[in-house]
C-alpha positions, 0 to 999 in steps of 0.5 A: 500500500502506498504512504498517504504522504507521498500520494498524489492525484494526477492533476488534470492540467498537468496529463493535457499540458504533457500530452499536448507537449508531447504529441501533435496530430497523430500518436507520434511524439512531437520531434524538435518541439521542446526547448533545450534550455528549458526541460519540462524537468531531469530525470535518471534512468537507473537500468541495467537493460541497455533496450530499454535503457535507451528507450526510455531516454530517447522518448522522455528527451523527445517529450522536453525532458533533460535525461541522463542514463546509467547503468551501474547502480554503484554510481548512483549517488555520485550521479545524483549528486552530480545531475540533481534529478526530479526523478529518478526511474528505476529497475528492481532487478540490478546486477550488484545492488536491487533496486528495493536497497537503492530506495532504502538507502534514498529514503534514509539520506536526508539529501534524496529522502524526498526524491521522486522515484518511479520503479519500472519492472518486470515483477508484477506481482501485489507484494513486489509492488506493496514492498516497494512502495512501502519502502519509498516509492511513489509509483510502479509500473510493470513492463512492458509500459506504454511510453505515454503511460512513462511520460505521464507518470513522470510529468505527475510526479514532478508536478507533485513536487511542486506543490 
């Protein structure tokens, strides 16, 4: 179950802001419409699958985002420090550190214990989910995802945020 505190409804305003942002007429994402020296927000991929690694930052980047990926959860914090993201996406299933001890260790640093963290995984079970929610995370979502369904969970998140 999710913390009260960290639960936040997806505002109307901010999914049609996102959503005209990121598409024009047809599904497609909306190429060279972003400005580069205005990102709609910074967001750190931590995933160990290059696929979907890439995937992921290409079409947040097209959607206005500044992105920065990473593979090797054993450089996590130095870039976090170094980025400062808005959001961090991360995968459970990392080679040296799963992602349940990276939101643990997030949680207790007084610097990233407000950081919002989206999970991207493949476990789809009920108690996958309630654990890492219980540990800190603000949403879930359970590959394979939509890339609307990416992009506008992270717009809600970082419109969170900034109430």
């Amino acid at each position: 179950m999710m913390p009260s505190s960290r639960k936040q409804p997806v505002r109307k305003q901010s999914v049609h802001k996102l959503l005209s942002h990121c598409y024009s007429q047809s599904p497609e994402p909306s190429f060279g419409q972003q400005s580069p020296n205005q990102p709609l927000g910074k967001v750190l991929i931590l995933e160990h699958d290059a696929s979907n690694r890439i995937l992921f930052a290409d079409y947040l980047e097209q959607c206005g985002y500044s992105v920065s990926p990473l593979a090797d959860e054993q450089q996590i914090f130095q870039r976090l420090a170094d980025y400062q993201p808005d959001v961090l996406i991360l995968n459970l299933k990392m080679p040296v550190m799963d992602g349940y001890s990276v939101i643990e260790q997030l949680r207790s640093n007084e610097t990233w214990k407000h950081l919002a963290i989206l999970v991207v995984s493949g476990y789809s079970l009920a108690t996958a989910k309630q654990r890492a929610y219980r540990l800190g995370a603000n949403a879930y979502l359970t590959k394979p995802i939509f890339p609307a369904e990416l992009s506008t969970t992270v717009a809600a998140l970082i419109d969170s945020a900034a109430v």
